[in-house]
Backbone as XML, in Angstrom:
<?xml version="1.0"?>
<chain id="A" units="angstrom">
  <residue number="1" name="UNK">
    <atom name="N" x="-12.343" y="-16.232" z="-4.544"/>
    <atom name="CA" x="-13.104" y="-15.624" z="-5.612"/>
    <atom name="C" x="-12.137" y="-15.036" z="-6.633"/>
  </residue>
  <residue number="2" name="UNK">
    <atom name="N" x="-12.087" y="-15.047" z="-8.092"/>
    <atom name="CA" x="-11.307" y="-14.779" z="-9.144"/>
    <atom name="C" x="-11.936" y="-13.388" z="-9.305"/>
  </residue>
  <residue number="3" name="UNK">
    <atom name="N" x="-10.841" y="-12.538" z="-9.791"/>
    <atom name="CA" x="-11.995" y="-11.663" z="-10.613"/>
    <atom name="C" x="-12.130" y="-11.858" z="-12.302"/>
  </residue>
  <residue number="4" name="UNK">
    <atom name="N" x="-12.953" y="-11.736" z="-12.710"/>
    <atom name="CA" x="-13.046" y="-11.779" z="-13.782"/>
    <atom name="C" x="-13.919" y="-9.815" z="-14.543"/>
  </residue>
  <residue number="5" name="UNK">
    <atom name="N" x="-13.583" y="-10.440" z="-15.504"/>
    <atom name="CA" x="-14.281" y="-9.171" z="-15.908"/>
    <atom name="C" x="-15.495" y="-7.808" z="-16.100"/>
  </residue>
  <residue number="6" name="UNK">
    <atom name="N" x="-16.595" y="-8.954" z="-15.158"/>
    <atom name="CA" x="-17.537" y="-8.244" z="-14.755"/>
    <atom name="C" x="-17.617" y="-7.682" z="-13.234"/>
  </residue>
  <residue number="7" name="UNK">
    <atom name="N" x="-16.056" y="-7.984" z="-12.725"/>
    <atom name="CA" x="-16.213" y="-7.317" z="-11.266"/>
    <atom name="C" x="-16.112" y="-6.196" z="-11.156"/>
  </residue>
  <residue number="8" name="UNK">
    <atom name="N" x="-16.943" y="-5.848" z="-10.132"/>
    <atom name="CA" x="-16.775" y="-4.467" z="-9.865"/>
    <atom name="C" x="-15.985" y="-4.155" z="-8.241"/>
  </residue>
  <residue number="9" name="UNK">
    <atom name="N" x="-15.334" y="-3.050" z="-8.452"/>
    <atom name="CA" x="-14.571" y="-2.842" z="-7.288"/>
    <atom name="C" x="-15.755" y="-1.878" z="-5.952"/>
  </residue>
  <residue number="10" name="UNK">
    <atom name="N" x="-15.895" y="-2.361" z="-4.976"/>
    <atom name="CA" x="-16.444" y="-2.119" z="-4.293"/>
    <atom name="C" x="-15.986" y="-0.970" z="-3.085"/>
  </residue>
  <residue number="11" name="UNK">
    <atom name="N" x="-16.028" y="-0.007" z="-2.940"/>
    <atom name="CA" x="-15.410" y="1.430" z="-2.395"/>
    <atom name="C" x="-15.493" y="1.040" z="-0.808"/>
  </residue>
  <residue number="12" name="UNK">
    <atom name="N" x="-16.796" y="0.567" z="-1.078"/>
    <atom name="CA" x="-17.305" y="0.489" z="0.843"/>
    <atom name="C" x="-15.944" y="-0.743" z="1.524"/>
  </residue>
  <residue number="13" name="UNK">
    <atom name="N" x="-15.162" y="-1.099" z="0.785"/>
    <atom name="CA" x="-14.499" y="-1.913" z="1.292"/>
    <atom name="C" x="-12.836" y="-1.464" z="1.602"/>
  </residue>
  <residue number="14" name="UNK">
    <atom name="N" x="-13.191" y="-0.175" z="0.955"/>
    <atom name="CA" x="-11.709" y="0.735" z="1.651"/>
    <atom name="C" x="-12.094" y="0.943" z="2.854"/>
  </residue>
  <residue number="15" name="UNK">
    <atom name="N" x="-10.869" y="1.293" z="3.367"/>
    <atom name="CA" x="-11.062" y="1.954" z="4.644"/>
    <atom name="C" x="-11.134" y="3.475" z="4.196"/>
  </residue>
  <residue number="16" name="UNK">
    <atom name="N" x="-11.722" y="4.392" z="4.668"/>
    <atom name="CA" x="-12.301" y="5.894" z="4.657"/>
    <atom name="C" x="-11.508" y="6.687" z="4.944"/>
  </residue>
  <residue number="17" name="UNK">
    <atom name="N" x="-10.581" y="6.116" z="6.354"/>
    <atom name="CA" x="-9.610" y="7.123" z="7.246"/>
    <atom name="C" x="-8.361" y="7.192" z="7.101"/>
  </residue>
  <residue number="18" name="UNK">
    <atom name="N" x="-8.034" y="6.846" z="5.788"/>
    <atom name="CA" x="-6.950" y="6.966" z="5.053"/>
    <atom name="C" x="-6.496" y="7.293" z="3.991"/>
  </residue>
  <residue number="19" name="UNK">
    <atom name="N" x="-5.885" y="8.621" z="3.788"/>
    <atom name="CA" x="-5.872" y="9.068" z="2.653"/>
    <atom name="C" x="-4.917" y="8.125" z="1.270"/>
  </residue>
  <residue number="20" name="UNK">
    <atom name="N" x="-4.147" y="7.867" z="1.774"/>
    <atom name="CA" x="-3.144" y="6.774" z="1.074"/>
    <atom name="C" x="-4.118" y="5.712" z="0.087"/>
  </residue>
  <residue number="21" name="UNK">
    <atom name="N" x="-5.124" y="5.278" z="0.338"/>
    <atom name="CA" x="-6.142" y="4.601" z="-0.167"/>
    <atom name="C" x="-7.347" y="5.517" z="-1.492"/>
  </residue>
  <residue number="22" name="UNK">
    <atom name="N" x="-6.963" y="6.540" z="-1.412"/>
    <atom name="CA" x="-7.653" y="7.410" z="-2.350"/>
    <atom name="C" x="-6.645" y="8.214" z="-3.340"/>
  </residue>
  <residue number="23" name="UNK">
    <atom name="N" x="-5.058" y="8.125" z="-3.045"/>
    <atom name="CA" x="-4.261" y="8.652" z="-3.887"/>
    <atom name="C" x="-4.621" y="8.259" z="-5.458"/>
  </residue>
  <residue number="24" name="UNK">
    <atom name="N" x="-4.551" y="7.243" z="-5.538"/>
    <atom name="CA" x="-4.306" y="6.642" z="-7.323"/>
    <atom name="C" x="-5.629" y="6.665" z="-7.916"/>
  </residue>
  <residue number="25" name="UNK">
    <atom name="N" x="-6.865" y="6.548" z="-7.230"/>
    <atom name="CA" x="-7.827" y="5.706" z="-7.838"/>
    <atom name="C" x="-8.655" y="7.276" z="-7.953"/>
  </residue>
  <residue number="26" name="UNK">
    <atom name="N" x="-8.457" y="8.322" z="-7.436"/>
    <atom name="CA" x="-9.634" y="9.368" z="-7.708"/>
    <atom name="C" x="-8.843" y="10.721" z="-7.628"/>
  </residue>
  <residue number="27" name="UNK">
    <atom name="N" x="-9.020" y="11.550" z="-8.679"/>
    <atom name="CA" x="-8.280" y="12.932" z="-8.996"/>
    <atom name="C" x="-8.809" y="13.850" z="-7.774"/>
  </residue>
  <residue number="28" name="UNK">
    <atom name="N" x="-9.602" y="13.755" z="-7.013"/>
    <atom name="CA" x="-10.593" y="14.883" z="-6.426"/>
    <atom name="C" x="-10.364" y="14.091" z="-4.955"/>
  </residue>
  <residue number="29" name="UNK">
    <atom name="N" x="-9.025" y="13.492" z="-4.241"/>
    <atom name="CA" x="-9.087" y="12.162" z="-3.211"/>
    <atom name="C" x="-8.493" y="13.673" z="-2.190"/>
  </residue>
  <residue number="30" name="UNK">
    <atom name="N" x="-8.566" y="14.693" z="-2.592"/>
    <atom name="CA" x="-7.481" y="15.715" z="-1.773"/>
    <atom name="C" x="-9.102" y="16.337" z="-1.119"/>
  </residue>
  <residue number="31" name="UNK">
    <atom name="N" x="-10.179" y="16.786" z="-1.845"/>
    <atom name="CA" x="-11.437" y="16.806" z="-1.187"/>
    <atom name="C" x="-12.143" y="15.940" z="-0.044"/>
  </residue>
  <residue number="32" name="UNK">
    <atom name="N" x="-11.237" y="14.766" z="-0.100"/>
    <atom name="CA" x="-11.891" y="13.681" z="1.130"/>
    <atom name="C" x="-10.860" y="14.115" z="2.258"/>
  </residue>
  <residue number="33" name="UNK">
    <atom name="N" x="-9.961" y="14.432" z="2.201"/>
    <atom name="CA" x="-9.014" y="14.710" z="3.571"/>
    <atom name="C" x="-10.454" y="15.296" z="4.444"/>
  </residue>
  <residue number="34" name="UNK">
    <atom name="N" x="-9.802" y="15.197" z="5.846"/>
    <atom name="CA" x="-10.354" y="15.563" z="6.890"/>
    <atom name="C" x="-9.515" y="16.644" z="7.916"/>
  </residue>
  <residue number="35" name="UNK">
    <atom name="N" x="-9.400" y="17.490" z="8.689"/>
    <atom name="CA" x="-8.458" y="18.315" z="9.093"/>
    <atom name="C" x="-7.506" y="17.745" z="10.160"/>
  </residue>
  <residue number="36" name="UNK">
    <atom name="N" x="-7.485" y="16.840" z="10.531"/>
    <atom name="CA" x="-6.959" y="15.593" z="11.332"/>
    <atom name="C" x="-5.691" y="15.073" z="11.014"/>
  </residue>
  <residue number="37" name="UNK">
    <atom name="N" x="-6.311" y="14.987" z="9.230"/>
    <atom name="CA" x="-4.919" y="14.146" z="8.678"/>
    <atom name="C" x="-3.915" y="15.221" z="8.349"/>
  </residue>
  <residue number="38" name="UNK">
    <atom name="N" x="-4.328" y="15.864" z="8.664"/>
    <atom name="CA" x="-2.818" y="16.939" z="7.704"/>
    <atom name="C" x="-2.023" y="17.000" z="8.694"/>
  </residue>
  <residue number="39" name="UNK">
    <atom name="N" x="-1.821" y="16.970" z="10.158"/>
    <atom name="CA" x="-0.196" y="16.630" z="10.895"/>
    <atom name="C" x="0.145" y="15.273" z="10.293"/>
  </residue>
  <residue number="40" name="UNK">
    <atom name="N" x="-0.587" y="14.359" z="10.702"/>
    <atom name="CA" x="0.554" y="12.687" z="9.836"/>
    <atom name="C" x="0.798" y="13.213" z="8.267"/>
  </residue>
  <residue number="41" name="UNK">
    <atom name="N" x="0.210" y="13.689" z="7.626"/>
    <atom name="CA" x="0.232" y="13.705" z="6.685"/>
    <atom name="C" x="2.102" y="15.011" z="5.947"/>
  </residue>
  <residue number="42" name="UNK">
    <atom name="N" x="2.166" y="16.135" z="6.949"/>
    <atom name="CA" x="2.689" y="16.741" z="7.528"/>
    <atom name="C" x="4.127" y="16.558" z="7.933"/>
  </residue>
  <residue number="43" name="UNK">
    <atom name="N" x="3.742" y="15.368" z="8.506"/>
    <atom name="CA" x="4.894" y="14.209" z="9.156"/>
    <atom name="C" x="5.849" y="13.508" z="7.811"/>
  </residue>
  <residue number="44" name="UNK">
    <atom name="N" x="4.723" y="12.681" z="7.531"/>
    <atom name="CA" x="5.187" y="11.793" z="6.673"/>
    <atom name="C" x="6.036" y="12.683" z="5.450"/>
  </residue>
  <residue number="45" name="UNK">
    <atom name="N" x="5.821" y="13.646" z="4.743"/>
    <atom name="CA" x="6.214" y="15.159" z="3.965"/>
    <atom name="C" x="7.158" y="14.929" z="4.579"/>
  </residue>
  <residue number="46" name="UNK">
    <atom name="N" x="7.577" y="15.897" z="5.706"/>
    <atom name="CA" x="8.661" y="16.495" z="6.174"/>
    <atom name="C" x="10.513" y="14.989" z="6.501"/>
  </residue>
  <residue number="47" name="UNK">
    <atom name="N" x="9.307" y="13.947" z="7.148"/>
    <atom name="CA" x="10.401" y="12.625" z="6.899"/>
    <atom name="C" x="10.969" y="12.325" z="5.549"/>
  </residue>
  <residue number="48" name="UNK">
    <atom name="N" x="10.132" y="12.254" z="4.245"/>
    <atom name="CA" x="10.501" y="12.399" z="2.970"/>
    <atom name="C" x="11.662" y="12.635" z="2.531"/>
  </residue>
  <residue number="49" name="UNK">
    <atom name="N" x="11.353" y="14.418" z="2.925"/>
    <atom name="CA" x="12.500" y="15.394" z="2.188"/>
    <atom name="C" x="13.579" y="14.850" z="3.226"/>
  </residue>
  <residue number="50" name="UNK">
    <atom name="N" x="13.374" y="14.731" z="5.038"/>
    <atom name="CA" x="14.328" y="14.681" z="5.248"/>
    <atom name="C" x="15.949" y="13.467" z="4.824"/>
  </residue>
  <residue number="51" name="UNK">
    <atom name="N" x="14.789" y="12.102" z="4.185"/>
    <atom name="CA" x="15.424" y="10.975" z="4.203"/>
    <atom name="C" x="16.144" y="11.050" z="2.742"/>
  </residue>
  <residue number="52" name="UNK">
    <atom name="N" x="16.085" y="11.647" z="1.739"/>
    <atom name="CA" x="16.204" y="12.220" z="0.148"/>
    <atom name="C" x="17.143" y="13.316" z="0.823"/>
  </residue>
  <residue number="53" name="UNK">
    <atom name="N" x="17.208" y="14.413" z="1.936"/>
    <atom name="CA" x="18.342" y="15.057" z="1.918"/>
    <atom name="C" x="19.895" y="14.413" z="2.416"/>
  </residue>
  <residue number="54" name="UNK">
    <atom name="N" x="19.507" y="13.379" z="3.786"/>
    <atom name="CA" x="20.331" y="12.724" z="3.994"/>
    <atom name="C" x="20.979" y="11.610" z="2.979"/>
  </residue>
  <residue number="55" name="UNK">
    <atom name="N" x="20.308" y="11.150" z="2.010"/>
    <atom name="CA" x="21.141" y="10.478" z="1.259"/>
    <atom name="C" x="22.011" y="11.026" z="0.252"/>
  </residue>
  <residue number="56" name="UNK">
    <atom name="N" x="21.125" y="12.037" z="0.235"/>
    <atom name="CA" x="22.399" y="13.276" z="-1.032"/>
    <atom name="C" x="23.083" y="13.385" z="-0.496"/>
  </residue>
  <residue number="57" name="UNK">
    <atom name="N" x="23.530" y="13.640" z="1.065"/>
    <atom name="CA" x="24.444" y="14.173" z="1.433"/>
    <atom name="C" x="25.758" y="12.683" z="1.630"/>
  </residue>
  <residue number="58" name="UNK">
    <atom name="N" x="24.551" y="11.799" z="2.041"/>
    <atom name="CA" x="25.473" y="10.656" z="2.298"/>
    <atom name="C" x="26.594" y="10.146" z="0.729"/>
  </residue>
  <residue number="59" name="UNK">
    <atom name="N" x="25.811" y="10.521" z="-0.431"/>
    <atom name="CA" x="26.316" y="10.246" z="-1.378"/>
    <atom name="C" x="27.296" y="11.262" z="-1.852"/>
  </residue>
  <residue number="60" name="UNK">
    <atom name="N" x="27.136" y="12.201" z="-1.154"/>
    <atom name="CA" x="28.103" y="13.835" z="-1.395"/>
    <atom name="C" x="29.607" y="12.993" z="-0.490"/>
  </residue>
  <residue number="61" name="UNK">
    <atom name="N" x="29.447" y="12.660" z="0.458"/>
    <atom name="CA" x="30.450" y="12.329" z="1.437"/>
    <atom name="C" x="31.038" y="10.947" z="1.387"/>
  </residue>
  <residue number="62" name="UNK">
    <atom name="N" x="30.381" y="10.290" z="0.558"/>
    <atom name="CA" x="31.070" y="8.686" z="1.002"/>
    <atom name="C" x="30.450" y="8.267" z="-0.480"/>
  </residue>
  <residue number="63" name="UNK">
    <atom name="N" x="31.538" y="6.811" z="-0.963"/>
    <atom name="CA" x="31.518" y="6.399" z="-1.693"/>
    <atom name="C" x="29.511" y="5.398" z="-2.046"/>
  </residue>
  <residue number="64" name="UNK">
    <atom name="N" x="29.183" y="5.459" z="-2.844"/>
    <atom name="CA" x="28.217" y="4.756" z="-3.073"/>
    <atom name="C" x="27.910" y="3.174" z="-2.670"/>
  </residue>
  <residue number="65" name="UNK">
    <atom name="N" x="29.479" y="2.448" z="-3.059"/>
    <atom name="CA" x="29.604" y="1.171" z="-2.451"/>
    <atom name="C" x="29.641" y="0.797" z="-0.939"/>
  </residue>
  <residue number="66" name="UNK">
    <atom name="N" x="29.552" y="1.894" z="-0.260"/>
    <atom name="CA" x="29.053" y="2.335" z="1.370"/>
    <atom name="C" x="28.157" y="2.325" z="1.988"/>
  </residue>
  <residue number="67" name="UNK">
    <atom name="N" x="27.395" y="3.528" z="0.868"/>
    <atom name="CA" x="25.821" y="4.276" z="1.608"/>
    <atom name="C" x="25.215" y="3.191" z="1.022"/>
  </residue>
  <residue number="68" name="UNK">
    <atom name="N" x="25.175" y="2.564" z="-0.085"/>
    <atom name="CA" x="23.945" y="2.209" z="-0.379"/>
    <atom name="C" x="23.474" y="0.229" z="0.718"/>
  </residue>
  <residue number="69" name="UNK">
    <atom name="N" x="24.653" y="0.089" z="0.950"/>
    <atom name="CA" x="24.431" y="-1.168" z="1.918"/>
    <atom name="C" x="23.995" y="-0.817" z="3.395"/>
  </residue>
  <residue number="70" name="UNK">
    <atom name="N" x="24.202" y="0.501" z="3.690"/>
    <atom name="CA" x="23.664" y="1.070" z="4.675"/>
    <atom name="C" x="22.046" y="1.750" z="4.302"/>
  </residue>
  <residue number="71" name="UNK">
    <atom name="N" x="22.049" y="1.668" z="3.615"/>
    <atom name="CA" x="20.400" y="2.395" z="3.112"/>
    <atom name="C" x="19.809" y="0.679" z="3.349"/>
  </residue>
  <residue number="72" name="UNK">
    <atom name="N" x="20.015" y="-0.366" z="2.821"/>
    <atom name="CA" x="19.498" y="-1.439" z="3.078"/>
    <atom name="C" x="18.814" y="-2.350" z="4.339"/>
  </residue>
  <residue number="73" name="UNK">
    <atom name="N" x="19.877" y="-1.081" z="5.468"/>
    <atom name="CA" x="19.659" y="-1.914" z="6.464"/>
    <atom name="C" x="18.146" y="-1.278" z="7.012"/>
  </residue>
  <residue number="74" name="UNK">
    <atom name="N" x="17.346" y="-0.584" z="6.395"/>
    <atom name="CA" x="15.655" y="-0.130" z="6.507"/>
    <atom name="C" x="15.337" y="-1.432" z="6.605"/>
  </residue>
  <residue number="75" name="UNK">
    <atom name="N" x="16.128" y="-2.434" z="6.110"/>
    <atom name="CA" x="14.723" y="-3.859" z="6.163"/>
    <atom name="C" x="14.630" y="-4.308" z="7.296"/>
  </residue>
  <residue number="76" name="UNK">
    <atom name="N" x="15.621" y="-4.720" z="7.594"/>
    <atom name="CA" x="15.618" y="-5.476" z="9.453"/>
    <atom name="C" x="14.839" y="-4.455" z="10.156"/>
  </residue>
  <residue number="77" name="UNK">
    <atom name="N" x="15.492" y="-2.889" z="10.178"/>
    <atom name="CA" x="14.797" y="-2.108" z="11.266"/>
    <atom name="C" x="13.307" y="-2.307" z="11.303"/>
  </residue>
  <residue number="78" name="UNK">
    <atom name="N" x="12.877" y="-2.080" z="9.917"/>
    <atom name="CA" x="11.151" y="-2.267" z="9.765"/>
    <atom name="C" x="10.442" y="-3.289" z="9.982"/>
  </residue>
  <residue number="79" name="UNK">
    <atom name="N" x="11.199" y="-4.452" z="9.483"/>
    <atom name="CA" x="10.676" y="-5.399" z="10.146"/>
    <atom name="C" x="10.797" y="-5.924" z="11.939"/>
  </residue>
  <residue number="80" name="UNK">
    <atom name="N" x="11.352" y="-5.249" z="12.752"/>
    <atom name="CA" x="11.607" y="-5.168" z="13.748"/>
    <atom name="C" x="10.405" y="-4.061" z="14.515"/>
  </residue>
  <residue number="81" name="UNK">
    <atom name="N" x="10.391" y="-3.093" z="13.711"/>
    <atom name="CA" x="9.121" y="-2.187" z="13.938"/>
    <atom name="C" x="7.746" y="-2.430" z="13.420"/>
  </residue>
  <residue number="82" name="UNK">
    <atom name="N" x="7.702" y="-3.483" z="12.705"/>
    <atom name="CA" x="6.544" y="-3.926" z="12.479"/>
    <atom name="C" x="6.160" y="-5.205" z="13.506"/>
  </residue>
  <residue number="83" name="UNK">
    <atom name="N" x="6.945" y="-5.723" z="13.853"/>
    <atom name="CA" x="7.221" y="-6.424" z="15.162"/>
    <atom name="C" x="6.668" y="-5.998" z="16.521"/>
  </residue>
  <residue number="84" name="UNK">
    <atom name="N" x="7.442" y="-4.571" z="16.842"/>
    <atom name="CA" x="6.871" y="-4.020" z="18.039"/>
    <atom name="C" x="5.810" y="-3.466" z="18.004"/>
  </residue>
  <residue number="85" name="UNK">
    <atom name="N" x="5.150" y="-2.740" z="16.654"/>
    <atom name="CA" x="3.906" y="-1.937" z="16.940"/>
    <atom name="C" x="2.888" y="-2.766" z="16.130"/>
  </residue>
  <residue number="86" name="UNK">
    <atom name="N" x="3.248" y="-3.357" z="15.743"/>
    <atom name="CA" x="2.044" y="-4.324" z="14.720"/>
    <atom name="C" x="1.819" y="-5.685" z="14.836"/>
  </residue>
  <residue number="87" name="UNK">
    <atom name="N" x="2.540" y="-6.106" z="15.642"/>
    <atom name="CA" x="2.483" y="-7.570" z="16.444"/>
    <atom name="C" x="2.835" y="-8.621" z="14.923"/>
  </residue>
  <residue number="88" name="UNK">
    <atom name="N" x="3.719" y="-8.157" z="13.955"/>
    <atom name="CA" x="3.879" y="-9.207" z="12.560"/>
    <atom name="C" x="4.742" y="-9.962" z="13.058"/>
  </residue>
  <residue number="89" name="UNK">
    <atom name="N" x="4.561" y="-11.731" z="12.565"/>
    <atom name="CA" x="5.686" y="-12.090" z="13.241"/>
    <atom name="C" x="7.087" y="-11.705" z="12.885"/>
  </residue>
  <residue number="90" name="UNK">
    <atom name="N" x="7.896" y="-12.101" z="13.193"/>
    <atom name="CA" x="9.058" y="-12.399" z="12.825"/>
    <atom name="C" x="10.279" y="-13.683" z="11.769"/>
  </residue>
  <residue number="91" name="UNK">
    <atom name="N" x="10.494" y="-13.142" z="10.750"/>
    <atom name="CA" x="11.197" y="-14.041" z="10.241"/>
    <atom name="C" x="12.434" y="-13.892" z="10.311"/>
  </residue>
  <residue number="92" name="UNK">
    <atom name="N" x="13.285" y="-15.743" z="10.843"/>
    <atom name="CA" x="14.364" y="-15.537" z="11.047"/>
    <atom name="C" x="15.339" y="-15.194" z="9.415"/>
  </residue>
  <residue number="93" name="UNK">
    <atom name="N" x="14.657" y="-15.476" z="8.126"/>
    <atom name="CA" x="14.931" y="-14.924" z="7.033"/>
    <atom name="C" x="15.601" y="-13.196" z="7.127"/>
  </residue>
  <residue number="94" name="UNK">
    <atom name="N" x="14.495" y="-12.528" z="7.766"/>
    <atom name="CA" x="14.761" y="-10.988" z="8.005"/>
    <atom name="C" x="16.211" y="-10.803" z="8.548"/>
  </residue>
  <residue number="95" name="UNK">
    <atom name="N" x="16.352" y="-11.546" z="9.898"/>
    <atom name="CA" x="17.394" y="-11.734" z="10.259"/>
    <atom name="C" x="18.893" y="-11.489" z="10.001"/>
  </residue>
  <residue number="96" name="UNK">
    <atom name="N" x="18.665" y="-13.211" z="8.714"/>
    <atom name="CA" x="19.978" y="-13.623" z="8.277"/>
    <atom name="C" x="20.319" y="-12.795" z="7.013"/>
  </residue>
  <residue number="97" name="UNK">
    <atom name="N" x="19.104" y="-12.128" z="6.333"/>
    <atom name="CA" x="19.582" y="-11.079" z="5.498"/>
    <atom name="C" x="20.175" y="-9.630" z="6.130"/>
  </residue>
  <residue number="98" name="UNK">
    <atom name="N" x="19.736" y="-9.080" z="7.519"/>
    <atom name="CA" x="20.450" y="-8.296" z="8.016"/>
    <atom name="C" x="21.849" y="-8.422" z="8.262"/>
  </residue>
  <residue number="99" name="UNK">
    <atom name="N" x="21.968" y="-9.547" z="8.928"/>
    <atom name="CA" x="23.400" y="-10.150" z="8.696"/>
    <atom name="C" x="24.432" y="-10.610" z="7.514"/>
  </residue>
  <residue number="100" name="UNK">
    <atom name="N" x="24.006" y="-10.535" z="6.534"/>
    <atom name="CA" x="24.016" y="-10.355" z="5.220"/>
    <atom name="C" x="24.936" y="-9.257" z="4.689"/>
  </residue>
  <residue number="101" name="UNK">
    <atom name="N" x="23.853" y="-7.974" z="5.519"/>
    <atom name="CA" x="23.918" y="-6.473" z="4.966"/>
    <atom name="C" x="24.954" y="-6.220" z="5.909"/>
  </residue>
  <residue number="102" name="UNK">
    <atom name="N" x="24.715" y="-6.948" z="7.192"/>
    <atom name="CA" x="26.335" y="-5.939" z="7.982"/>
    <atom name="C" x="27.353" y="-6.330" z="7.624"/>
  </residue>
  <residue number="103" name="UNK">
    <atom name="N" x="27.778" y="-7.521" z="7.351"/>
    <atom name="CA" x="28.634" y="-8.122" z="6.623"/>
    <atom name="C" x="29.263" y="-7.722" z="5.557"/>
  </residue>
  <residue number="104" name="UNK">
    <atom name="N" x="27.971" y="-7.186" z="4.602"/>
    <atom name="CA" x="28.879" y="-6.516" z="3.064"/>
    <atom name="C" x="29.426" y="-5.349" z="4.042"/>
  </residue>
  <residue number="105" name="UNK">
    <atom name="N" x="28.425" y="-4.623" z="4.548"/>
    <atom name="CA" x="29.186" y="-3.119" z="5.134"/>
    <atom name="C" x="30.099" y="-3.241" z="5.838"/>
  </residue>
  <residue number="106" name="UNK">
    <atom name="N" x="30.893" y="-4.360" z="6.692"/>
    <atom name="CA" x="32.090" y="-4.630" z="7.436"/>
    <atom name="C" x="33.028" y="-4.962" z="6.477"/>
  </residue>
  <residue number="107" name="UNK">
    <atom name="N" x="32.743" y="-5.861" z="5.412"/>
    <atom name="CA" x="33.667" y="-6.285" z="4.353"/>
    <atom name="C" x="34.139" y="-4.946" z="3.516"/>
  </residue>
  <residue number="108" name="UNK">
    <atom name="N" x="33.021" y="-4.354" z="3.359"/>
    <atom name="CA" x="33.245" y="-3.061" z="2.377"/>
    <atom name="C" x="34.421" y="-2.097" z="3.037"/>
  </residue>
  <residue number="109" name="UNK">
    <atom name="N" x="34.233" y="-1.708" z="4.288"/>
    <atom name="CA" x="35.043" y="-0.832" z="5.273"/>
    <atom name="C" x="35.805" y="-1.358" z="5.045"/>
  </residue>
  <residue number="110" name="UNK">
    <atom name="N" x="36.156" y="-2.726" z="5.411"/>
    <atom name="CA" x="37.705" y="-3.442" z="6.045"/>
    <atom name="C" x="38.692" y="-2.487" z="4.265"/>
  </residue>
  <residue number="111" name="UNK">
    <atom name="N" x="38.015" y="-3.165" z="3.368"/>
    <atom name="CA" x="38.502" y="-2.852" z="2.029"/>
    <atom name="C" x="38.907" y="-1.804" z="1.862"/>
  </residue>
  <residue number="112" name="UNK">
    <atom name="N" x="38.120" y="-0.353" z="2.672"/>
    <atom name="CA" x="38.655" y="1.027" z="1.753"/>
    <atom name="C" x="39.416" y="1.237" z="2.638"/>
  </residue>
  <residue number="113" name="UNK">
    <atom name="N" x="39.806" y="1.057" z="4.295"/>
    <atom name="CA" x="40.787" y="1.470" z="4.796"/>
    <atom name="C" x="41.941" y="0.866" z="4.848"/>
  </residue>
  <residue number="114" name="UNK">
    <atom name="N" x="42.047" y="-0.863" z="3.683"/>
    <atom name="CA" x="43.462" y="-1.156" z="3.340"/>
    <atom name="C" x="43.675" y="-0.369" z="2.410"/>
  </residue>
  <residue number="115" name="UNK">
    <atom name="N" x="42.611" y="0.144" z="1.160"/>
    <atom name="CA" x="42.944" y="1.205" z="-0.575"/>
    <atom name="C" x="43.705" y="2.300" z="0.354"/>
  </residue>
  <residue number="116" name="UNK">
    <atom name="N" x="42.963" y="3.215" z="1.438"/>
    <atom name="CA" x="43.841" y="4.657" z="1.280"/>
    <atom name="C" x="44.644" y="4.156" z="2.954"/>
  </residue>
</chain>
C-alpha cells in the first residue's frame, strides 16, 4: 500500500507500552507514561550520561584516531545482542566489518607506539 496524500496515520497501530513511540509525534506523550516505565526509563537516562561521560574522558586521555574506532566497535556487540535476546539473524557482513574495526584499532596502536 503507497501512501498517498489522503492517508491517515492510524494511532491504534502503535504499540501503547512504549513511551519511545509517543516522543516526536505528541507534546503531552509525558501524560501517557505509566509508573512502570520510569525505572527503564531511569535506566536508559542514567546509561546516556554514563556513555557521553566515558567518551569525554576517553577523548580527555587518548588520541581521537583511537577512541573513535573503538566507539565503533557498538556494531558487532549489538548485533550480537540482538542475536541473543531477539533471535535477529546474523550477518556474516556484521562480522567482517568488525574485523575491519579491530584491524584499524591494531593498525592504529602498532603506529603510535613506533611515533613515541
Amino acid at each position: 500500500m503507497a501512501l498517498t496524500a489522503t492517508t491517515t496515520f492510524d494511532r491504534s497501530a502503535v504499540d501503547p507500552g512504549t513511551p519511545a513511540n509517543f516522543a516526536g509525534s505528541d507534546p503531552l506523550f509525558v501524560t501517557r507514561l505509566e509508573w512502570w516505565m520510569a525505572l527503564p526509563l531511569l535506566g536508559i537516562g542514567i546509561a546516556g550520561l554514563t556513555t557521553h561521560f566515558c567518551l569525554t574522558n576517553a577523548f580527555r586521555h587518548g588520541d581521537a584516531s583511537v577512541v573513535i574506532p573503538l566507539d565503533f566497535l557498538r556494531v558487532p556487540f549489538i548485533a550480537m545482542i540482538g542475536a541473543l535476546f531477539y533471535a535477529e539473524p546474523l550477518d556474516g557482513l556484521v562480522f567482517a566489518g568488525g574485523g575491519l574495526i579491530l584491524a584499524g584499532i591494531v593498525w592504529n596502536l602498532r603506529s603510535e607506539t613506533r611515533r613515541t
